[in-house]
C-alpha positions as a Markdown table, in Angstrom:
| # | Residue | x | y | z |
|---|---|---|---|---|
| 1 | Unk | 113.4 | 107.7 | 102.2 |
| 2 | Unk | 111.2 | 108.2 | 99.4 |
| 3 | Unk | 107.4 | 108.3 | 99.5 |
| 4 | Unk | 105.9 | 105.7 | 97.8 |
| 5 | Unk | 102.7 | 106.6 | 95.4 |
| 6 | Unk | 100.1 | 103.7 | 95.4 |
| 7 | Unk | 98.2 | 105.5 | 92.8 |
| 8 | Unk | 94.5 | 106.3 | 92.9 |
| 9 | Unk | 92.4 | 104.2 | 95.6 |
| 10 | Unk | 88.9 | 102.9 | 94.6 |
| 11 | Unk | 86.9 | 101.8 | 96.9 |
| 12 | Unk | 89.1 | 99.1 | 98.9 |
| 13 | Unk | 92.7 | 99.9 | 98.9 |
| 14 | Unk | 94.8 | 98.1 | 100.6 |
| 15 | Unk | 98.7 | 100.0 | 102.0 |
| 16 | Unk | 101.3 | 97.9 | 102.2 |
| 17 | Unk | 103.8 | 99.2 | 104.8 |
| 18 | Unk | 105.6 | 95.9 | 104.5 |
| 19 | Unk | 106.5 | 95.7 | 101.0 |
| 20 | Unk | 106.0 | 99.5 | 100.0 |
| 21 | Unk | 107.9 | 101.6 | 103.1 |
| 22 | Unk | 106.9 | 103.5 | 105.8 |
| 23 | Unk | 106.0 | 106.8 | 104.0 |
| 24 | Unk | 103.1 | 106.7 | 101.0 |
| 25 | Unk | 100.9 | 108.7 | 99.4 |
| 26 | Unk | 97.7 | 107.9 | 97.5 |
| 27 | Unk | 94.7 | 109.8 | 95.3 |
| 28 | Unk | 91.2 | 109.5 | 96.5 |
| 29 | Unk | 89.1 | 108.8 | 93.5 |
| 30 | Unk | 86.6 | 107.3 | 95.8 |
| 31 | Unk | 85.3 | 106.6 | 98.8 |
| 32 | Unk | 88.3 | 104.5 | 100.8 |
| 33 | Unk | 88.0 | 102.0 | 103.1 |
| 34 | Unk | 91.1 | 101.6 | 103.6 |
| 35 | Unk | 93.2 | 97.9 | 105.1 |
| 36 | Unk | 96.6 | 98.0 | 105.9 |
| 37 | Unk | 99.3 | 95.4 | 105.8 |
| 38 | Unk | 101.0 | 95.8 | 108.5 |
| 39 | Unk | 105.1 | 96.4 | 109.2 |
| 40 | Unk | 107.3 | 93.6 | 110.9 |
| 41 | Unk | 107.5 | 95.5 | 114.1 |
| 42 | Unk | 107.1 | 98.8 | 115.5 |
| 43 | Unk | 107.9 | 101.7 | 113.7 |
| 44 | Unk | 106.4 | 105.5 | 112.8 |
| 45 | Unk | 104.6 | 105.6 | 109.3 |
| 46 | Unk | 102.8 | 109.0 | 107.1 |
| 47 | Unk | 100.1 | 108.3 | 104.5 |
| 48 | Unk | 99.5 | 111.5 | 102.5 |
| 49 | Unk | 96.1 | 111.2 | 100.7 |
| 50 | Unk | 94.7 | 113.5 | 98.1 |
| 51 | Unk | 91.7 | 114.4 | 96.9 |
| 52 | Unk | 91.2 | 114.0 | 93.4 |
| 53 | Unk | 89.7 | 117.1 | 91.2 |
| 54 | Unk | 86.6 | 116.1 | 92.3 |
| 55 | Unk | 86.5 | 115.7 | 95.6 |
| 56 | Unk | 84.2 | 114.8 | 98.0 |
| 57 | Unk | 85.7 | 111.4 | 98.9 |
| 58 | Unk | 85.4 | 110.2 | 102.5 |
| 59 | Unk | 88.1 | 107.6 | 104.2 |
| 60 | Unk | 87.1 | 105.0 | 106.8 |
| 61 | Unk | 90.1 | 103.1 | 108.4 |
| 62 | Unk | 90.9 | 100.1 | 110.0 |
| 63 | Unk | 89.5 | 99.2 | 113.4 |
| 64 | Unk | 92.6 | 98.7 | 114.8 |
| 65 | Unk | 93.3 | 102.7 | 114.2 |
| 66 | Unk | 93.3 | 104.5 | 117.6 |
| 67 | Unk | 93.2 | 108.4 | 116.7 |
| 68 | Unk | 94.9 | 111.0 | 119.5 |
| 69 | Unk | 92.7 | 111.9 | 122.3 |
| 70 | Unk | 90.0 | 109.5 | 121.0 |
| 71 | Unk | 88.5 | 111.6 | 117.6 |
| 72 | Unk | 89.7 | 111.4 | 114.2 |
| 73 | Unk | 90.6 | 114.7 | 112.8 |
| 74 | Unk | 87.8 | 115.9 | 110.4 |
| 75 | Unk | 90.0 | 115.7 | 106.9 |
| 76 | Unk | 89.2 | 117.9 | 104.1 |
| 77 | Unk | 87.6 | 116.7 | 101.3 |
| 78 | Unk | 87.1 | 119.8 | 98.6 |
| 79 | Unk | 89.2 | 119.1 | 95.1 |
| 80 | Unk | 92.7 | 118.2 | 95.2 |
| 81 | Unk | 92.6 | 118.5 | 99.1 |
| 82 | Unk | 95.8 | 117.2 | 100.8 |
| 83 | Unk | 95.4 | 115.6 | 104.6 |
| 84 | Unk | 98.8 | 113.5 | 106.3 |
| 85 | Unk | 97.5 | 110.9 | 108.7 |
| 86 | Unk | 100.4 | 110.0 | 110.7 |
| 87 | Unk | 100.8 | 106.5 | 112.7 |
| 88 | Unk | 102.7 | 104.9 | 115.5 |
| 89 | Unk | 102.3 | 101.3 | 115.1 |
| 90 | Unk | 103.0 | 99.0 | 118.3 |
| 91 | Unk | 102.7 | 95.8 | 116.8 |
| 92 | Unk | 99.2 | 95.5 | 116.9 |
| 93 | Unk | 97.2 | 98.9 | 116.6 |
| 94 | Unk | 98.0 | 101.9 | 114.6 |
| 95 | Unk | 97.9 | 105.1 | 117.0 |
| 96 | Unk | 97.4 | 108.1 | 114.7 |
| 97 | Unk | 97.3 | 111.7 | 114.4 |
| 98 | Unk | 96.7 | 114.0 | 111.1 |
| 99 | Unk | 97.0 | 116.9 | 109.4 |
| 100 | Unk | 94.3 | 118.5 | 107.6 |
| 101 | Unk | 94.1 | 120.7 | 104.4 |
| 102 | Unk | 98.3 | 121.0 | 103.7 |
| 103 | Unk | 97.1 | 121.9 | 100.0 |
């Protein structure tokens, strides 16, 4: 499986794990608040986001993201800064867990 690169975010991009695959990547230019579209049925899915050379760029998520043992990990955010956020999605809330600072 490939990663799929949805380009730089803005302020409001939206992830397709429907159309665009369970694995995807995309630059933060901005701060993201982020929507997802979500997959048919349960499955595991990876977002890799990156900083841009700035940096600085926060990420709010969905409300229907659960993080592991309650508290989303604290991402990195200095210039071209590289976090994984990794889901489990049930069919109706993504359960997640991350990476921080793979740069």
């Amino acid at each position: 499986q490939t990663q799929y690169s949805n380009g730089t975010s803005g302020a409001t991009p939206t992830v397709d794990f429907t159309a665009n695959g369970n694995s995807q990547g995309i630059e933060l230019d901005n701060n993201a608040t982020f929507t997802f579209t979500a997959p048919p049925g349960a499955c595991h899915l990876t977002l890799l986001f990156q900083q841009d050379p700035t940096g600085g760029h926060a990420v709010t998520w969905p409300g229907i993201v659960q993080w592991q043992s309650g508290t989303e990990p604290v991402w990195t955010t200095a210039a071209n800064d590289i976090n994984i956020a990794f889901f489990y999605f049930d069919g109706a809330r993504y359960n997640g867990s991350g990476l921080v600072d793979v740069s």
